[in-house]
PDB file as gemmi writes it, atoms N, CA and C in Angstrom:
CRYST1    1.000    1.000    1.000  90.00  90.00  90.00 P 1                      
ATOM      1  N   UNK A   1       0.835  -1.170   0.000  1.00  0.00           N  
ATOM      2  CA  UNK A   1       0.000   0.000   0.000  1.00  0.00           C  
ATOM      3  C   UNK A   1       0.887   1.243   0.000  1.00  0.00           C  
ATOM      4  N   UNK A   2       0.579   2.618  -0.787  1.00  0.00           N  
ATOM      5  CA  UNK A   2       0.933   3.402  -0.225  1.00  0.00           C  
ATOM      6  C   UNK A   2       0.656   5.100  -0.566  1.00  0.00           C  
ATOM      7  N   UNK A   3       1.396   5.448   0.415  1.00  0.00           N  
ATOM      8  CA  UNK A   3       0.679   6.585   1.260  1.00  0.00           C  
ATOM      9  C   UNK A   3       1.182   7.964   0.043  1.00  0.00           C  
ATOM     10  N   UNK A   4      -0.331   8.700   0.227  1.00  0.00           N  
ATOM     11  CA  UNK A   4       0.265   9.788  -1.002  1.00  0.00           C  
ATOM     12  C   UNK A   4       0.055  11.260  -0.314  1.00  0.00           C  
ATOM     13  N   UNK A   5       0.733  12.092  -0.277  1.00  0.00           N  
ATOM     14  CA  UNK A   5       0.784  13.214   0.832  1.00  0.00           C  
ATOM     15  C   UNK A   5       0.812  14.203  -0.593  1.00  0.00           C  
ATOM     16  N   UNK A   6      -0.242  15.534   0.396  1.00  0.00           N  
ATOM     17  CA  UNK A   6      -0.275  16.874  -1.138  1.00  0.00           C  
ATOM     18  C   UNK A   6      -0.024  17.565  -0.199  1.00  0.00           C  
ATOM     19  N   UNK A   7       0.878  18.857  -1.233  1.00  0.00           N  
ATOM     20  CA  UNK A   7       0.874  19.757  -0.303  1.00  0.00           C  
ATOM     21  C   UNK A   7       0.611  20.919  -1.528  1.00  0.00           C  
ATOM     22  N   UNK A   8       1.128  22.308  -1.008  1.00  0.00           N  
ATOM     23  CA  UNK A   8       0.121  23.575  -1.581  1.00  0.00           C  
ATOM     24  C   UNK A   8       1.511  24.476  -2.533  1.00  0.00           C  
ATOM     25  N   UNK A   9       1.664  24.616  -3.161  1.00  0.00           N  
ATOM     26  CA  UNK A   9       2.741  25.059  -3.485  1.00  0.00           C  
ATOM     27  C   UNK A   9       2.498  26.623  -4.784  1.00  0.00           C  
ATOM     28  N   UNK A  10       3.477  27.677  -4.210  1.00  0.00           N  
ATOM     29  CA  UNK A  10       2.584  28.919  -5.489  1.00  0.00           C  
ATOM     30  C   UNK A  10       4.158  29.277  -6.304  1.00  0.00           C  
ATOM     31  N   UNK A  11       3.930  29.241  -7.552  1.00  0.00           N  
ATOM     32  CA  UNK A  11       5.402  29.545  -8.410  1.00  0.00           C  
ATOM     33  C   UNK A  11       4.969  30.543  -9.113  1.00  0.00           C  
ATOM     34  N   UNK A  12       6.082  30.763 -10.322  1.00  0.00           N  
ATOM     35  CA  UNK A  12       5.879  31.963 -11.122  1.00  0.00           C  
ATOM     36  C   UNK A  12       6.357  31.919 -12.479  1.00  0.00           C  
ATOM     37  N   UNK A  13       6.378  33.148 -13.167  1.00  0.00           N  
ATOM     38  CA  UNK A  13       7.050  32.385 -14.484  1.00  0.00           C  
ATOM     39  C   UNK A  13       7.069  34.005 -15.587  1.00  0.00           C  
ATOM     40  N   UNK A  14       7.988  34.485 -16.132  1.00  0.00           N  
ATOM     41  CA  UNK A  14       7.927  35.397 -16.975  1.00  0.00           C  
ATOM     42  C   UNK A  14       7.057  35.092 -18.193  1.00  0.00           C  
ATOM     43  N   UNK A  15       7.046  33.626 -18.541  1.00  0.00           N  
ATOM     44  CA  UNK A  15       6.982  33.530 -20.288  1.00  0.00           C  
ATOM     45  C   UNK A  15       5.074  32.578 -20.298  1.00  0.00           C  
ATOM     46  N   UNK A  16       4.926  32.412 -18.951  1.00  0.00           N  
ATOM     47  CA  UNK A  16       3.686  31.629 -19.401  1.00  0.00           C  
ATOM     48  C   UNK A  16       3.080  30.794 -18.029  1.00  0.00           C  
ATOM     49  N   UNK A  17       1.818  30.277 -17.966  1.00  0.00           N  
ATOM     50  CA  UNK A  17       1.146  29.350 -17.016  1.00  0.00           C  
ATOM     51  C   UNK A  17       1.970  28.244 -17.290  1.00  0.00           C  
ATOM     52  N   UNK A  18       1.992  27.519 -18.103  1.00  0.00           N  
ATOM     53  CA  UNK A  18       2.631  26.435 -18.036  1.00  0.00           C  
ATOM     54  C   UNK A  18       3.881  26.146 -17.802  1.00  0.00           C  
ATOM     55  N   UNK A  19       4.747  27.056 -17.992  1.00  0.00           N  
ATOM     56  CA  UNK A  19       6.246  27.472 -17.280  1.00  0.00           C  
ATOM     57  C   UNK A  19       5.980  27.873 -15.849  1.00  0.00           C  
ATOM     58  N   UNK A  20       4.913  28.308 -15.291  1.00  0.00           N  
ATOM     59  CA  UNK A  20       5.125  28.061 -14.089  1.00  0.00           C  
ATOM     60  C   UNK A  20       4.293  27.417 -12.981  1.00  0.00           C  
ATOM     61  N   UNK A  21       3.650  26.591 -13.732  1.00  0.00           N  
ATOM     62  CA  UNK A  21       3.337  25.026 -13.242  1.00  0.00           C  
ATOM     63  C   UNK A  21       5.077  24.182 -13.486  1.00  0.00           C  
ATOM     64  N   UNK A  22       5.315  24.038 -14.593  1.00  0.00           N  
ATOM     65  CA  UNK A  22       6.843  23.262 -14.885  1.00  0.00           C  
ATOM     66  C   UNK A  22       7.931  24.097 -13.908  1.00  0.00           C  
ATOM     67  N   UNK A  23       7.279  25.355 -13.254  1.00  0.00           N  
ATOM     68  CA  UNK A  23       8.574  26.005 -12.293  1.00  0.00           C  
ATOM     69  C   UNK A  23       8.465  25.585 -10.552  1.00  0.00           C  
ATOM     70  N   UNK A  24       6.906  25.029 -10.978  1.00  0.00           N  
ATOM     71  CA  UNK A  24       6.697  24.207  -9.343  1.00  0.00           C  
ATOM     72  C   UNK A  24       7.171  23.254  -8.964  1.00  0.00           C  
ATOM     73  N   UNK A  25       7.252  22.465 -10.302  1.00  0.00           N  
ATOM     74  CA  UNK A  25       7.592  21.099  -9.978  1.00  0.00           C  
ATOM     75  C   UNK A  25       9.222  21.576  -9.920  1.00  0.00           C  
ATOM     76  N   UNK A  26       9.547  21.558 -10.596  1.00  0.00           N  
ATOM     77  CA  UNK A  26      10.931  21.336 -11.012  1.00  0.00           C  
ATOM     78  C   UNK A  26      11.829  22.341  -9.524  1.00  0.00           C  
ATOM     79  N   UNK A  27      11.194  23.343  -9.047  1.00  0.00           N  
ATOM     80  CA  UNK A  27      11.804  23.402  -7.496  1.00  0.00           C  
ATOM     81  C   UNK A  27      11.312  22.462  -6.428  1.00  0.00           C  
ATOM     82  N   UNK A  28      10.476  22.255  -6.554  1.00  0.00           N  
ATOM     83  CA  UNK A  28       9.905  21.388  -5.341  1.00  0.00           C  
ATOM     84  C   UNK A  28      10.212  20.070  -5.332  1.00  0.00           C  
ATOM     85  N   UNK A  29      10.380  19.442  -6.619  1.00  0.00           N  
ATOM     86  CA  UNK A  29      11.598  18.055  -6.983  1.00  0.00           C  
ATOM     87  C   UNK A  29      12.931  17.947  -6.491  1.00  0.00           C  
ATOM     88  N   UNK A  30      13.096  19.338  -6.410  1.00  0.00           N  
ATOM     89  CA  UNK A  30      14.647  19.920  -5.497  1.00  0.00           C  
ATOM     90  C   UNK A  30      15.041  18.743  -4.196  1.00  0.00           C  
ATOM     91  N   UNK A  31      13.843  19.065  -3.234  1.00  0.00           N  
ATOM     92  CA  UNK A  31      13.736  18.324  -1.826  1.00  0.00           C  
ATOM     93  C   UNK A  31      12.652  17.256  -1.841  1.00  0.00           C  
ATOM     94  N   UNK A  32      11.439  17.070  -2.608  1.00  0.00           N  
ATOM     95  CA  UNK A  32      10.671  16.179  -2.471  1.00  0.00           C  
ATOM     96  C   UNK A  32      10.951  15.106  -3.768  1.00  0.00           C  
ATOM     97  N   UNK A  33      10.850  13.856  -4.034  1.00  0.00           N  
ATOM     98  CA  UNK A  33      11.000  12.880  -4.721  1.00  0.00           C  
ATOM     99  C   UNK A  33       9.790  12.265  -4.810  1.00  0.00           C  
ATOM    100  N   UNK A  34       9.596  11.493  -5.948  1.00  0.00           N  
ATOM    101  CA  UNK A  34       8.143  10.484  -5.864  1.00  0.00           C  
ATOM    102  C   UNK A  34       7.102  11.447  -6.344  1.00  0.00           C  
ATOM    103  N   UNK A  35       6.913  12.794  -7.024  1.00  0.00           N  
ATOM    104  CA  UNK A  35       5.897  13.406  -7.383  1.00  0.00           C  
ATOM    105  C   UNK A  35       5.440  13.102  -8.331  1.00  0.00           C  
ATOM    106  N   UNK A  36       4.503  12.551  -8.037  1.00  0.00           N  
ATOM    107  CA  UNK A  36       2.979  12.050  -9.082  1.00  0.00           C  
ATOM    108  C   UNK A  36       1.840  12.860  -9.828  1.00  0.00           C  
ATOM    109  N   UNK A  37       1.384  13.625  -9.190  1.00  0.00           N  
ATOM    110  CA  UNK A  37       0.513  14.494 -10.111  1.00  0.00           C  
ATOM    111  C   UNK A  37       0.587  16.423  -9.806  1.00  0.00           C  
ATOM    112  N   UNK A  38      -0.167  17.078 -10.446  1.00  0.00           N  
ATOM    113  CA  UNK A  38       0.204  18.069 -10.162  1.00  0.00           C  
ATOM    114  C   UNK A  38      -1.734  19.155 -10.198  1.00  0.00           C  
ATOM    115  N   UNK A  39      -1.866  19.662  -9.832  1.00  0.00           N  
ATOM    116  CA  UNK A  39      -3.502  20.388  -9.787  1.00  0.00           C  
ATOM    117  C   UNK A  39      -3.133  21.796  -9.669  1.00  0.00           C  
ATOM    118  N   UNK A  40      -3.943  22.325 -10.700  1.00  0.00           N  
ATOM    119  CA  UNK A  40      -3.552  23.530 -11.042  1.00  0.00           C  
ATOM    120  C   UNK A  40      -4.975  24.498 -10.127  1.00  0.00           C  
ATOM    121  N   UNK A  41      -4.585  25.109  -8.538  1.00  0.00           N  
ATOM    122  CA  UNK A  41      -5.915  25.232  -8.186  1.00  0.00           C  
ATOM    123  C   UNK A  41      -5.807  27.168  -8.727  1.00  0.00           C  
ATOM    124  N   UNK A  42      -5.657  27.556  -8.819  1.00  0.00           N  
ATOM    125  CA  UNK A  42      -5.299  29.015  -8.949  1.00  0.00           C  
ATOM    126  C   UNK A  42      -4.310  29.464 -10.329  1.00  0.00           C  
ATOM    127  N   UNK A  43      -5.025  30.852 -10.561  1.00  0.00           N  
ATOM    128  CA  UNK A  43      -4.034  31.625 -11.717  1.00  0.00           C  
ATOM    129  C   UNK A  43      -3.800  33.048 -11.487  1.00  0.00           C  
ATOM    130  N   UNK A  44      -3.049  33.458 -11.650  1.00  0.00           N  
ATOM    131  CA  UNK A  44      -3.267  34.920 -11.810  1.00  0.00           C  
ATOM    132  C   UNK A  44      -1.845  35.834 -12.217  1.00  0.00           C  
ATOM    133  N   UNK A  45      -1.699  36.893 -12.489  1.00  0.00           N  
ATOM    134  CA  UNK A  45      -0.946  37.718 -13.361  1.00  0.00           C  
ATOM    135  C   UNK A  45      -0.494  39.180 -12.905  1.00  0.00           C  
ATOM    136  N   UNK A  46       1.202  39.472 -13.102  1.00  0.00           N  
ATOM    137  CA  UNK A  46       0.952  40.301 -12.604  1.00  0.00           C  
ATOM    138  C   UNK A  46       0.969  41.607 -13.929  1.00  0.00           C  
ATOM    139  N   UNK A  47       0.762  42.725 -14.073  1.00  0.00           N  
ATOM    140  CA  UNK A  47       0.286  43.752 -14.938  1.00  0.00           C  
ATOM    141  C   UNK A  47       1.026  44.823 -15.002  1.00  0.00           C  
ATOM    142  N   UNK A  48       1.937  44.914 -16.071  1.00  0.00           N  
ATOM    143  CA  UNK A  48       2.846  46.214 -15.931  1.00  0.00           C  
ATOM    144  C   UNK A  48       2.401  47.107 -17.073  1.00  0.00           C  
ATOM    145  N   UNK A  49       2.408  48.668 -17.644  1.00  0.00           N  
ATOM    146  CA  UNK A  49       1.696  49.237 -18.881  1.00  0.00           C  
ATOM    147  C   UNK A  49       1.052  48.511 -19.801  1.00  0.00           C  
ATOM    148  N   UNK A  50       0.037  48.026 -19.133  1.00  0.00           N  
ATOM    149  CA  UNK A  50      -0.671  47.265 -19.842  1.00  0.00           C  
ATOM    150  C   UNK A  50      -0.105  45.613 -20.512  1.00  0.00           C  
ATOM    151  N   UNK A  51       0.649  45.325 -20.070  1.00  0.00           N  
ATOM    152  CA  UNK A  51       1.269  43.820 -20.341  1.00  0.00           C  
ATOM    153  C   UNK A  51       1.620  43.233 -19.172  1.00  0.00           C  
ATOM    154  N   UNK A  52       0.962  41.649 -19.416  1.00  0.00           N  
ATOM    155  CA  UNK A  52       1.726  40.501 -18.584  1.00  0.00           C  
ATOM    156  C   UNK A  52       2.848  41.033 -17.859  1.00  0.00           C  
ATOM    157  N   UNK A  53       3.315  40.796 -17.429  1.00  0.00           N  
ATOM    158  CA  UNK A  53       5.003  40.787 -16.647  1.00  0.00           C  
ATOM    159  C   UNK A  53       5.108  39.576 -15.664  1.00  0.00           C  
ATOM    160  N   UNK A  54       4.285  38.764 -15.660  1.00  0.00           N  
ATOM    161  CA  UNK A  54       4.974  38.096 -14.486  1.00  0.00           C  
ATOM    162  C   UNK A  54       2.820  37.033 -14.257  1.00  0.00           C  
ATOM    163  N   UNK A  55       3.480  35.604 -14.239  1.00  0.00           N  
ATOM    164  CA  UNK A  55       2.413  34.931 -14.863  1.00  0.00           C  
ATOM    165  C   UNK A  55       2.477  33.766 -13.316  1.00  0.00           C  
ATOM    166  N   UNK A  56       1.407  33.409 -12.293  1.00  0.00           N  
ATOM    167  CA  UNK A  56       1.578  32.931 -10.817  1.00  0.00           C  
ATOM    168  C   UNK A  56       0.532  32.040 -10.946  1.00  0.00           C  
ATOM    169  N   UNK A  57       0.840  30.617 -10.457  1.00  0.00           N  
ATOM    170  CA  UNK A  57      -0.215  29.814 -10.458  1.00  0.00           C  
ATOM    171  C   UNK A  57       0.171  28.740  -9.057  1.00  0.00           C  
ATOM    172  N   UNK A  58      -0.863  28.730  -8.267  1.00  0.00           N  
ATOM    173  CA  UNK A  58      -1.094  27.905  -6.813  1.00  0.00           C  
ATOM    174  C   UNK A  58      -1.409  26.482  -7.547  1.00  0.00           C  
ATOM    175  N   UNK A  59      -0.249  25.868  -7.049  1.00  0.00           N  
ATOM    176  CA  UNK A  59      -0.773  24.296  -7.671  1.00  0.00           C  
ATOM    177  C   UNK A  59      -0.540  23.136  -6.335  1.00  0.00           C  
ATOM    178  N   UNK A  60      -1.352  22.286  -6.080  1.00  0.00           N  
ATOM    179  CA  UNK A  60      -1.256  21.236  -5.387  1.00  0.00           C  
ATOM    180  C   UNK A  60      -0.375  20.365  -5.822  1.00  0.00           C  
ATOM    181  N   UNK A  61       0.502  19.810  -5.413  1.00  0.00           N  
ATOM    182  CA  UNK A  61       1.303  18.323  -5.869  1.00  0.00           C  
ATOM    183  C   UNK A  61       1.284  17.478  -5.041  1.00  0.00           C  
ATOM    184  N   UNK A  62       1.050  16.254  -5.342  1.00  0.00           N  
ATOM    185  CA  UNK A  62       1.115  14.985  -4.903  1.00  0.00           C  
ATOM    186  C   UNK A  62       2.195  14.616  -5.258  1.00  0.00           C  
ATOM    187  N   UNK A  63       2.748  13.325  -3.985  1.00  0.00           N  
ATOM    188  CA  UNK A  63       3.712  12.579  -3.796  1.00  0.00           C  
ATOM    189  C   UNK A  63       3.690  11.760  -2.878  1.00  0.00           C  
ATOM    190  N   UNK A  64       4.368  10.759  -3.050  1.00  0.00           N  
ATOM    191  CA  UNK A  64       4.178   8.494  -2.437  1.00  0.00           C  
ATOM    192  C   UNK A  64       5.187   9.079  -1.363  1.00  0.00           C  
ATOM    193  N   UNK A  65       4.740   8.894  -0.171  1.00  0.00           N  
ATOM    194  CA  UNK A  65       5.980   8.712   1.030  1.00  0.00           C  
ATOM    195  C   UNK A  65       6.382   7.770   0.326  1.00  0.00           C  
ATOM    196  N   UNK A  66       7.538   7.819   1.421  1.00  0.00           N  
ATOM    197  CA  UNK A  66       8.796   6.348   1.394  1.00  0.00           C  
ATOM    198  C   UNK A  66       8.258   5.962   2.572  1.00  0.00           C  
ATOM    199  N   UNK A  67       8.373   4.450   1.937  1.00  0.00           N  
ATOM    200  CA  UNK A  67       8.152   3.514   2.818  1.00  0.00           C  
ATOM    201  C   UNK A  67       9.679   3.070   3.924  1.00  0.00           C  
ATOM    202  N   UNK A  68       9.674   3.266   4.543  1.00  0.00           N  
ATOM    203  CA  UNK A  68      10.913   2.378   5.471  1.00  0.00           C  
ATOM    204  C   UNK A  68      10.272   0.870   6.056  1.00  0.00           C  
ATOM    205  N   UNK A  69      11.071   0.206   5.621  1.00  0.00           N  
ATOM    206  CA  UNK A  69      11.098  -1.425   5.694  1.00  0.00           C  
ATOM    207  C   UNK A  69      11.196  -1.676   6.547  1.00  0.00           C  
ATOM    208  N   UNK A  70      10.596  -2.792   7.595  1.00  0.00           N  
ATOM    209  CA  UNK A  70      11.028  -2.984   9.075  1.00  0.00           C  
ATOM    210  C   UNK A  70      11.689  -4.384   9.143  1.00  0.00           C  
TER     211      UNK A  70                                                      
END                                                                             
């Protein structure tokens, strides 16, 4: 059996949403291992003369504890 733990995680990204969904994972892979899915719960943008500048999305990720063997 095993155990799948989410936690809440918010990134960012100059060039796009999907660069910074791919900027969540790819820091949070840093220290956590075993990440399985990813949920995109939030979006939003930040707005400089009238353009994008800066693109933020709150995403949930899942990940399998480790099991330790007894």
């Amino acid at each position: 059996m095993s155990i799948v733990k989410v936690i809440e995680v918010m990134a960012n990204s100059t060039k796009n949403w999907e660069d910074a969904a791919q900027n969540a994972v790819k820091h949070a892979g840093e220290t956590i291992h075993n990440i399985r899915s990813l949920w995109i719960e939030d979006q939003s943008a930040v707005i400089h003369n009238n353009k994008i500048t800066e693109y933020r999305v709150t995403v949930k990720l899942s990940f399998e504890i480790d099991r330790i063997e007894k």
